[in-house]
Every structure is written in C-alpha cells, then in structure tokens.
C-alpha positions in Angstrom: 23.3 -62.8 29.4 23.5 -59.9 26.9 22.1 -56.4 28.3 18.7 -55.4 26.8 20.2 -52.6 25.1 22.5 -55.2 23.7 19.7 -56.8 22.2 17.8 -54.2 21.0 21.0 -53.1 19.2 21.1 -56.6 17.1 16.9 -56.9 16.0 16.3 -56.1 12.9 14.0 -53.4 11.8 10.2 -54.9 12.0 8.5 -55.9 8.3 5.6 -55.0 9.7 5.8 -50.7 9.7 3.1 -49.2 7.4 5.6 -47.9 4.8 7.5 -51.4 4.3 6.6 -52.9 0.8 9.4 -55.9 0.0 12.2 -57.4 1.4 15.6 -57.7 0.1 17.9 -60.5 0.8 21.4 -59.6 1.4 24.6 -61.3 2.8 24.0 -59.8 6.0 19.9 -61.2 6.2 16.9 -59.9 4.9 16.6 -55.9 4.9 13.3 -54.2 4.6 12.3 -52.5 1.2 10.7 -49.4 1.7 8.1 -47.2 -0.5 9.2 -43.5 -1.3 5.6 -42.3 -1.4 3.8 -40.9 1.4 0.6 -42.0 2.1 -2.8 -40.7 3.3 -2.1 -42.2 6.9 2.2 -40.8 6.5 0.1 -37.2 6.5 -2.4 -37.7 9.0 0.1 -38.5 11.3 2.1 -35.2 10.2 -1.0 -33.5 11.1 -1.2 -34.9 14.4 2.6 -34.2 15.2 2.2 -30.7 14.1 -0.7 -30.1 16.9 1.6 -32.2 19.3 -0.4 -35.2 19.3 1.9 -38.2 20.2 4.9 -36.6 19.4 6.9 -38.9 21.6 5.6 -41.9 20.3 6.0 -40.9 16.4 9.2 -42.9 15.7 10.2 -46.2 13.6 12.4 -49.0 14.5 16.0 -48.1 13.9 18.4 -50.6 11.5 19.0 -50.6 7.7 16.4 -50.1 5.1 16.4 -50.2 1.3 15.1 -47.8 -0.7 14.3 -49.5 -4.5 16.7 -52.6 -5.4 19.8 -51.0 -4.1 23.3 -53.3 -4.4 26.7 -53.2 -2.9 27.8 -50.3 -4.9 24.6 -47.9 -3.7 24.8 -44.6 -1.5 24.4 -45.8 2.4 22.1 -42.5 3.7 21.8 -41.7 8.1 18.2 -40.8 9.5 17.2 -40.4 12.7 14.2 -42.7 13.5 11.0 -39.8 14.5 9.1 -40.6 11.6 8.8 -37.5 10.6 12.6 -37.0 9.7 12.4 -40.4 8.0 9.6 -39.8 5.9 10.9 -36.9 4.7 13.7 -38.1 3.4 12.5 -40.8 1.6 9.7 -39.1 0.1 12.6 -36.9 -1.5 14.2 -40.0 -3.7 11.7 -41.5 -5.8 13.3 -43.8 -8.2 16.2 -44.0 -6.7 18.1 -46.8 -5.2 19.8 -46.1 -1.7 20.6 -48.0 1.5 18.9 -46.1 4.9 20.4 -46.0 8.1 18.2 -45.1 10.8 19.9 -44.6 14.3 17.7 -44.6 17.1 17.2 -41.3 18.2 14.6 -41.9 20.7 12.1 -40.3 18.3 14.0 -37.0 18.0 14.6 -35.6 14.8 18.2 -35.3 13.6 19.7 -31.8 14.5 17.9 -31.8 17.9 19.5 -35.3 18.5 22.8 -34.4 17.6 22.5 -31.4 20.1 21.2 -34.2 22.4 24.0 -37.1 21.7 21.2 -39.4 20.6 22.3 -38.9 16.6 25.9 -39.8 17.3 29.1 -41.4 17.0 28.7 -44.0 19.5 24.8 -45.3 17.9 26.5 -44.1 14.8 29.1 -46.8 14.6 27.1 -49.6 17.1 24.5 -49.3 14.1 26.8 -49.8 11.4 28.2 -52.8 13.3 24.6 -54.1 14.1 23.1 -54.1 10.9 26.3 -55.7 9.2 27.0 -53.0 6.5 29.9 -53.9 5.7 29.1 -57.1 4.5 26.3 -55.7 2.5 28.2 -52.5 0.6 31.5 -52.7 -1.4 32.2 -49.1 -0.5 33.1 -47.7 3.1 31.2 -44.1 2.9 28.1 -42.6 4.8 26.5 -39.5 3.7 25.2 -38.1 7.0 22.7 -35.2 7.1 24.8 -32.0 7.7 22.5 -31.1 10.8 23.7 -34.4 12.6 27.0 -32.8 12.3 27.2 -31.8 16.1 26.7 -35.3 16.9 29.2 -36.8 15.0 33.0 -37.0 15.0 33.8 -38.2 11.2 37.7 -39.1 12.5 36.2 -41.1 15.4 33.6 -42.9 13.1 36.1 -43.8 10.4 38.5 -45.5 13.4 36.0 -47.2 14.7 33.9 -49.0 11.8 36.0 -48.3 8.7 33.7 -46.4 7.5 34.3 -42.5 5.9 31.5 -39.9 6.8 30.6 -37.1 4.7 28.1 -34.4 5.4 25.0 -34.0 3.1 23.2 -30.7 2.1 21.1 -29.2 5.3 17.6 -29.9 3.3 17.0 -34.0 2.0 15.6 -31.9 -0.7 18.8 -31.6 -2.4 20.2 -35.0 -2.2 19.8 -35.9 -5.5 21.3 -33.5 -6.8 24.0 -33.9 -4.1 24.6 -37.7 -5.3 24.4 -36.8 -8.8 27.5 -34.1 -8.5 29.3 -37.0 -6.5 28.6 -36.0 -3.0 29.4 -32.4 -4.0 27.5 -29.3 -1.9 26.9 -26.2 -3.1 27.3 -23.2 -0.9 23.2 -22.8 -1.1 22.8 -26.4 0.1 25.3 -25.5 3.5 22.7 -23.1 4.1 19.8 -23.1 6.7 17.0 -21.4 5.8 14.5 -19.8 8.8 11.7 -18.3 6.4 8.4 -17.5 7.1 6.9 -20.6 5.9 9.6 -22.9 8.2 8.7 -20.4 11.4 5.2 -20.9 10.8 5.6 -24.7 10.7 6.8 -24.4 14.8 3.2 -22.6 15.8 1.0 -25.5 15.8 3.3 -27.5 18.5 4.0 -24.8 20.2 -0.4 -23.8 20.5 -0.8 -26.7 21.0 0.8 -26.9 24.3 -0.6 -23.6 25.6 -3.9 -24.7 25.0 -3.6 -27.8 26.6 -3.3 -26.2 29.8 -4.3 -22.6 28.8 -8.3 -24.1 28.7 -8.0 -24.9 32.4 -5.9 -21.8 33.8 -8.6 -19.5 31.3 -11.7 -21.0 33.0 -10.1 -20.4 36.5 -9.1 -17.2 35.5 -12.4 -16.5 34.5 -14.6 -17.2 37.4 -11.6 -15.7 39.8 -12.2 -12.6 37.7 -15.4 -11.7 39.0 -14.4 -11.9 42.7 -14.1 -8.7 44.4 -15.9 -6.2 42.4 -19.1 -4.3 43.9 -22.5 -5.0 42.5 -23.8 -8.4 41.5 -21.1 -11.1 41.1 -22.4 -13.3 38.1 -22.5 -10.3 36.1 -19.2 -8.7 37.5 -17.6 -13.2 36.8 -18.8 -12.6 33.1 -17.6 -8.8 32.3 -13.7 -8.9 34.1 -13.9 -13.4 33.5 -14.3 -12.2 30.0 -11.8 -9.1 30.3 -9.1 -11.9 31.9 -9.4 -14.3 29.6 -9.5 -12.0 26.6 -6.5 -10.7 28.0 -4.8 -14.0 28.3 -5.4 -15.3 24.6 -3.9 -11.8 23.1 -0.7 -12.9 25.7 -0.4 -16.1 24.0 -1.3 -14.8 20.4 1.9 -12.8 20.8 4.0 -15.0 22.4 3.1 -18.0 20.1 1.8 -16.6 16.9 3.4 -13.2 16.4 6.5 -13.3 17.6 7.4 -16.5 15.3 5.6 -14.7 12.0 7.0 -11.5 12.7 10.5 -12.5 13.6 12.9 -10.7 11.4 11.0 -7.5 12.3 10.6 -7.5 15.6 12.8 -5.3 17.7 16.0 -6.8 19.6 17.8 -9.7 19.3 16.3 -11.8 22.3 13.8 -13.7 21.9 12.2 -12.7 25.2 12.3 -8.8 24.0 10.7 -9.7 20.6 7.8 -11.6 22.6 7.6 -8.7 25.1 7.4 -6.2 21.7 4.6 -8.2 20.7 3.0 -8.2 23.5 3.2 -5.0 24.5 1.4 -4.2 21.3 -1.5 -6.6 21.4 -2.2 -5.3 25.1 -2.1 -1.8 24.1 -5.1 -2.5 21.3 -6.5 -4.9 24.2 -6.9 -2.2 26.3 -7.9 0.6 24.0 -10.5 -1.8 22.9 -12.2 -2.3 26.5 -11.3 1.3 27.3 -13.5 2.5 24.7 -16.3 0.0 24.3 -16.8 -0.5 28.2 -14.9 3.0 29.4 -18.0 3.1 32.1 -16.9 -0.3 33.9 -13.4 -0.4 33.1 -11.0 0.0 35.5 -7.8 1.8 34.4 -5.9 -0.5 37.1 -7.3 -3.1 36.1 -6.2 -2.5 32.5 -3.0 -1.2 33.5 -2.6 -4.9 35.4 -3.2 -7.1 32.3 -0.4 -4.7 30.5 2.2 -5.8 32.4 1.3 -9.2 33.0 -0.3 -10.6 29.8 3.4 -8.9 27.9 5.3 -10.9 30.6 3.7 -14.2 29.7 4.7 -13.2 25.9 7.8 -13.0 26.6 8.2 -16.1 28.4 6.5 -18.1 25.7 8.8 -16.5 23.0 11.3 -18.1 24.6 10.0 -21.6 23.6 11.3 -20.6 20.2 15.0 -20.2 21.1 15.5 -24.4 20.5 13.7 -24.1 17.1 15.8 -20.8 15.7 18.8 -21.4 13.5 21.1 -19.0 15.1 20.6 -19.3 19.2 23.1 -21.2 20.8 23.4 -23.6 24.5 25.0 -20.6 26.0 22.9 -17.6 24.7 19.8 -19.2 25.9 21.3 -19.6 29.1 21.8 -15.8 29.6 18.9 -14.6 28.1 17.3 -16.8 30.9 19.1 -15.4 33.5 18.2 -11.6 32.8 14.7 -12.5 31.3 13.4 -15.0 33.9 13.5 -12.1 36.6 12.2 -9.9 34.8 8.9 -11.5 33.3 8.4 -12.9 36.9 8.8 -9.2 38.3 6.1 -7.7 35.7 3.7 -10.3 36.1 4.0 -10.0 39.6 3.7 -6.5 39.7 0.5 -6.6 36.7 -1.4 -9.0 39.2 -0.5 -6.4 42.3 -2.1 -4.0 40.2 -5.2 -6.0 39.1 -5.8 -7.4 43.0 -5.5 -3.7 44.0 -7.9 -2.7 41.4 -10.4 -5.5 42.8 -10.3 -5.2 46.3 -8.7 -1.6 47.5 -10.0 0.8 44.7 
C-alpha cells in the first residue's frame, strides 16, 4: 500500500483554489490555468498574514500550474506553496505564458524553506517526477528563484530528473525582464535589498505576536503594580499599573518598531545591541516624562527599575529580526544568543530587584 506521503506526492493540484480560472489539457492530464491578477479576497488575506492571522494555514496545493496557454516550449518557473510567495509571483507576469511549479513548502515562503530543507532538491526533483513534466515540456530547464538557492543542489537536480536548474533574479519583479535577456541576471537583480519599506513590511507580524500575549502580561502587570505602595491601593493599582504598563509598550515600541525602522542607524552590529539602543532611549524619555509630570509620586527606584528592564525586553525582541535580515547568518545568531541571552535575563532581573525594592523596602 503506497505511504500517504506517496500519495500526496501524485494528486494533482485542486481546480477548486480561488485563483484557478481554466484548465489545460496536456499529455501528462489536465493542469490548472491560473489568473495573474490579484483579487480583493488575494489582498485581504495579505492583510491578515501581515498581522499574523493564519499564517500557518496560508498555503496552496503544490503541483504544476499554467499561467496563460503555455506549450511545450514555455519557461517552467519554482514557487514555494505559502500563498503569499505564489501570488506574488504570478501577479508579476501578466500576459505571459509560463508553466509554475509549486513545491510544497509546508506554507513557508521560499528563502526561509530553503534554509529549512522544505524548498529542496529532494521535493525539488519528486515534484518534477510527480507532475510529469517531462512529458509536458520539450526543454529540460527550471528557473528557480535565486533565494531557494540554499535548498538546492543544481548538479544533484540535473542527475536525478534530467532537468538543468538556473537561478532567477532575487525579486519575481524582474523576471520578465530576466526571460526576455534569455535567462540573463544583471548584477542589480543578484542583489537583496533590506530598505526601509521591506523592514517595515516585518513589523505587523512581528506586533502582532507581542500583543497577542502582551494584552494579558499588561493587565497583570497592571493590577501587580499597585501592590505594595502606602496609601490607598486602587489609586496606588492605577498610577504605578499605569506607570508599568506605559513602561512595557515603550519596551516593545523599541524592540518591535524602532529597532526595524531605524536599523541602518542604530549603533552596533547585533541585533540585541541595536534593540537595547532603542530601548535605552525610549526609557530615558519614559522616565523624564513621569519624572517631571508626577516628580511628587515618582519613585526614582522605581524608574530606575523599568530602565533596566523594559531595555532588556527590547533587546530580546530585536532579536526576532535576526531570521528576517539579509545579512545574519545560522551561526552569528547563535553567538549573539549566547552573550545576549544572559545578559537581558541579568538586567531584567536586576530592573525588577530594583522596582520590588522600590515597593516594599523603600
């Protein structure tokens, strides 16, 4: 009895997806025909993705696709199968006629799957072989995104299907232009980009997660606040709740928000020290802020508390955006973990000495 990944590997892709307009017979069955425009419901679901709704889930059925009428002499192109991945490159190729080859990536998008093994040469070549492509195009040539290009031995591939790989540009954007020069690159399509625009893409996912906890820890956070303090305790739970949760959001600002925006300028080359830079800085006009617009209830130890620990959690959260950067790497990740961990842990340990102190001793 064959395996179920077996199985899987044979189905087709389903007629049924949202984007599937036609269907093209070929010698190797019918292929789906796919639309190059993106639709109201192709954005809403961008929208969700980028606030980290369903992002698991946000993925297509992997097989062969056709993109306009195309024949046995047409460009064969690899995806990965999040949705996201796939609709932007078809959304880059109106008019055009093209064969797509969607692996299945699990939903990941194509350079994180490559990192991953998912976008590889074994799905690589088992996807070639299940969808019959070699019955369906005269040539023996895939054009595979260059950020799949850590997944994928091109030597290996060409043994094992017969089929010759050659890397793309880095953005689907210049594909056509790509095809047109006959699968030429120019040196500014072998570049990746990390502008302000593409940083600021990786905040909403990245929020989005804080928050989802971050509403629970603030609301403990702010009726712990108000333990400890002399005088009357729902008016002690709504100046220091309000103090700690204040505090907490200009932590997550900076960890989350700044440090992404403000990348290029931020001091160091760790990610944890540009977050802890950022923080630093939004706790400093936290402080100053309280200090001079509540001086008489303030505590200075207090204050002093949240300035360790709400730069500590800043750091730590820059750190989310090591995976998302074009120029970390497996290894450097791992050491900035191992001097950074200790560190943040220390100061936030330290900052919530501090603010405990300041509640129950002073």
């Amino acid at each position: 009895m064959p395996s179920e990944d077996s199985i899987r590997e044979t189905q087709s892709p389903s007629f049924d997806q949202c984007f599937v307009i036609d269907s093209l017979e070929t010698l190797a069955g019918s292929v789906p025909v796919i639309d190059s425009r993106i639709t109201r419901i192709d954005n809403l679901g961008k929208i969700k993705i980028r606030l980290g709704l369903n992002r698991m889930g946000y993925m297509i059925d992997p097989g062969l696709y056709a993109l306009g009428r195309p024949d046995s002499h047409s460009p064969v192109l690899l995806s990965a199968n999040y949705k996201l991945s796939f609709d932007n490159l078809r959304s880059v190729l109106p008019g055009r006629s093209v064969w797509l080859l969607v692996l299945d990536t699990k939903g990941i998008n194509v350079w994180c799957a490559a990192g991953k093994g998912t976008f590889g040469t074994t799905e690589l070549v088992a996807r070639v072989a299940s969808s019959r492509l070699a019955d369906i195009v005269d040539h023996r040539t895939l054009i595979v995104p260059q950020l799949g290009a850590p997944g994928v031995a091109a030597h290996q591939v060409q043994r094992q299907s017969g089929f010759r790989v050659i890397y793309g540009p880095v953005e689907a954007k210049d594909l056509p232009a790509f095809i047109d020069s006959g699968n030429r690159a120019t040196p500014e399509m072998r570049r990746k980009t990390f502008t302000l625009k593409e940083r600021a893409v990786l905040i909403g996912v990245e929020l989005s997660i804080v928050v989802k906890y971050g509403i629970m820890v603030g609301l403990v956070m702010f009726f712990l606040a108000g333990l400890g303090w002399a005088g009357n305790l729902w008016s002690n739970v709504v100046f220091h709740g309000t103090l700690a949760v204040s505090a907490f959001v200009a932590a997550i600002m900076a960890g989350a928000v700044l440090t992404p925006l403000l990348l290029p300028w931020l001091p160091g080359r760790a990610f944890s020290v540009k977050g802890l830079t950022a923080g630093l800085c939004l706790a400093a006009l936290h402080g100053a802020i309280w200090l001079s617009a509540a001086a008489a209830r303030t505590n200075h130890l207090e204050i002093g508390g949240w300035m360790l620990l709400g730069p500590a959690f800043a750091s730590f959260l820059a750190m989310n955006f090591t995976g998302a950067s074009t120029f970390t790497s497996l290894s450097g990740v791992k050491k900035e973990m191992h001097f950074a961990l200790p560190l943040e842990i220390g100061g936030a340990l330290i900052g919530l000495t501090m603010i405990i102190v300041a509640r129950f001793v002073t």
